[in-house]
DRENTORDO-432051 format. One line per field, with one value per residue: residue in three letters; x, y, z of N, C-alpha, C in turn. Coordinates in steps of 0.1 Angstrom, whole numbers. Example, Ala and Ser with C-alpha at 12.3 -4.5 7.8 and 13.67 -1.06 7.14 Angstrom:
<sites>
r	[Ala	Ser]
n_px	[132	128]
n_py	[-57	-22]
n_pz	[78	71]
ca_px	[123	137]
ca_py	[-45	-11]
ca_pz	[78	71]
c_px	[132	129]
c_py	[-33	0]
c_pz	[78	79]
</sites>
This chain:
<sites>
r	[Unk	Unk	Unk	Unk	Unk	Unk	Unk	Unk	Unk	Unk	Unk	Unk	Unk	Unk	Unk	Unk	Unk	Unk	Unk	Unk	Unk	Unk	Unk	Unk	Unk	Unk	Unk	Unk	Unk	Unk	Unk	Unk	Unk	Unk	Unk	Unk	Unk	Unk	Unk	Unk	Unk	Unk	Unk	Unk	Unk	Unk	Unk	Unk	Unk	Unk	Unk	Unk	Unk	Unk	Unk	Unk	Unk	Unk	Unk	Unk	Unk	Unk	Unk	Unk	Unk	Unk	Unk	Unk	Unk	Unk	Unk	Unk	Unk	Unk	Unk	Unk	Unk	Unk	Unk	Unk	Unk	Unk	Unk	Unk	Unk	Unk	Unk	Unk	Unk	Unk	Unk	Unk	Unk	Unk	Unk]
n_px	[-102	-128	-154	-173	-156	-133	-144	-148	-126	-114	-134	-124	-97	-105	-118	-96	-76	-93	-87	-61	-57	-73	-59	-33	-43	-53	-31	-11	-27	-28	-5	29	30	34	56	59	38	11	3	-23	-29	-26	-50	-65	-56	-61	-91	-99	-87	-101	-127	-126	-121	-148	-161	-149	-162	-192	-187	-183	-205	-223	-213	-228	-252	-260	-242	-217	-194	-182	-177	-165	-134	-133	-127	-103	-85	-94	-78	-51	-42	-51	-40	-14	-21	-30	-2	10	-1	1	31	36	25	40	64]
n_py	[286	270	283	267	242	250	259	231	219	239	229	207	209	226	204	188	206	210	183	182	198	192	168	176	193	168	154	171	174	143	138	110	86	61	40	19	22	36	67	88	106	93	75	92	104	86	79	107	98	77	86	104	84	77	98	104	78	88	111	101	82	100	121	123	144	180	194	182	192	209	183	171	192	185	154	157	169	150	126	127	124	101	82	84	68	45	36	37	12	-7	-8	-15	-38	-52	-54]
n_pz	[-280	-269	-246	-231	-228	-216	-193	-183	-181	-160	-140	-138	-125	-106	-87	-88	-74	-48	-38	-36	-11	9	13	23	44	59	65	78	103	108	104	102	117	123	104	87	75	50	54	68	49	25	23	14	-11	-25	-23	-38	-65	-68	-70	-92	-109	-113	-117	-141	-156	-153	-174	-198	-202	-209	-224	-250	-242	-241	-224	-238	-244	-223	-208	-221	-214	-191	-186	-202	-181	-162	-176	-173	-141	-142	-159	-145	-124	-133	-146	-118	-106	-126	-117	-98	-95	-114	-98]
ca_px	[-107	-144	-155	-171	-143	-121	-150	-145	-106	-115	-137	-115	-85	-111	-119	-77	-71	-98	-86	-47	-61	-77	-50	-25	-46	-54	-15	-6	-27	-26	9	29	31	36	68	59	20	10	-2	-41	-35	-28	-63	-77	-56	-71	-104	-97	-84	-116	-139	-123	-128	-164	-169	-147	-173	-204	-188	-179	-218	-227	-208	-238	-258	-258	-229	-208	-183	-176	-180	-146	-128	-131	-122	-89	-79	-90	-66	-35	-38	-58	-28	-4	-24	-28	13	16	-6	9	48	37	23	55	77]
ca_py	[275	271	289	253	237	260	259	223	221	247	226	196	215	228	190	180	214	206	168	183	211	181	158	181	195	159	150	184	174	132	132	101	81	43	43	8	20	41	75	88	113	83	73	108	105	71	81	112	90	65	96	108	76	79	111	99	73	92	124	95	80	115	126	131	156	191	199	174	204	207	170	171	195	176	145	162	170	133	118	127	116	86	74	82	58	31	34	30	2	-19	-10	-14	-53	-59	-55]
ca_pz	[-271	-267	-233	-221	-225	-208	-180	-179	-178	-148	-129	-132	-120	-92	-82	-86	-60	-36	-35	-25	-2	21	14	30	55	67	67	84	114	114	107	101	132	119	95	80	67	45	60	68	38	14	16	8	-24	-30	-24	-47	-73	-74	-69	-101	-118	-111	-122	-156	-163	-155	-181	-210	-204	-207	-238	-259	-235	-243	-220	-241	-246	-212	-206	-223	-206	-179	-189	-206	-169	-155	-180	-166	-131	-140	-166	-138	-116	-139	-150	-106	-103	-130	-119	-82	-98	-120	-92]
c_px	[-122	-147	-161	-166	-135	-131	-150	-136	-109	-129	-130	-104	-91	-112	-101	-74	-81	-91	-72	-47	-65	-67	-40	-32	-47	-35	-5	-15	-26	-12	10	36	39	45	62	43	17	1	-19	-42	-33	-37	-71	-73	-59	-82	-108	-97	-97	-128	-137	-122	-139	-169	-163	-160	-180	-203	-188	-196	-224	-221	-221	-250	-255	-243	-218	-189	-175	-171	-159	-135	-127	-121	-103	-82	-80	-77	-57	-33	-44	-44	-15	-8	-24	-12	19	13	0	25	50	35	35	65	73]
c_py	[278	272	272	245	240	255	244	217	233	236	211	201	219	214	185	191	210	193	174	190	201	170	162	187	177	151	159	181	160	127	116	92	65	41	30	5	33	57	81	96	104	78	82	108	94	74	93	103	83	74	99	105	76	87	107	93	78	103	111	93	92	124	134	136	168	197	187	182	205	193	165	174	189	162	144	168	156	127	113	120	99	77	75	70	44	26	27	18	-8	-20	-14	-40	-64	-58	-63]
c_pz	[-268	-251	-222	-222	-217	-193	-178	-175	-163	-138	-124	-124	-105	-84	-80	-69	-49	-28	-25	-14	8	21	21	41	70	76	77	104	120	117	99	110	132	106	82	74	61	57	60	54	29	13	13	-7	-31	-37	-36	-61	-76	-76	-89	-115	-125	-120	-138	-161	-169	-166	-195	-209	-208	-218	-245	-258	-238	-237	-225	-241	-234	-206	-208	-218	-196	-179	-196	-190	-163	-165	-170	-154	-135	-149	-157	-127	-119	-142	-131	-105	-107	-128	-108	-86	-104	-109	-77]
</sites>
């Protein structure tokens, strides 16, 4: 495996752990108080999620910059949540 790749698969996984590390700190002290609404840490994993978008974009615009290598790695870690969000979105719409 090519070292910036690997260092890219390592800074997405860095970006995924930061996102759960405040997602559970925030839930650990707001709690969930209102049964019938989504809780304060469901919009940290939101905002994760769209941040994560973002950063997808700007790495595909960005493909054919020198750090293309890494560019990937990264992008090979957004996948996964991003196709788990898109599979919510449309099962949350079908139903």
């Amino acid at each position: 495996m090519n070292p910036n790749f690997r260092k890219g698969l390592y800074i997405g996984l860095i970006f995924y752990l930061f996102g759960a590390t405040v997602t559970m700190v925030v839930h650990h002290v707001s709690g969930w108080e209102y049964m019938h609404a989504p809780p304060p840490s469901a919009f940290v994993v939101l905002i994760v999620l769209l941040l994560a978008l973002v950063r997808s974009v700007w790495l595909v615009t960005n493909l054919d910059s020198r750090h293309a290598t890494r560019h990937k790695g990264e992008l090979a870690v957004h996948g996964l949540p991003m196709l788990g969000f898109i599979i919510l979105v449309i099962s949350l719409i079908m139903s």
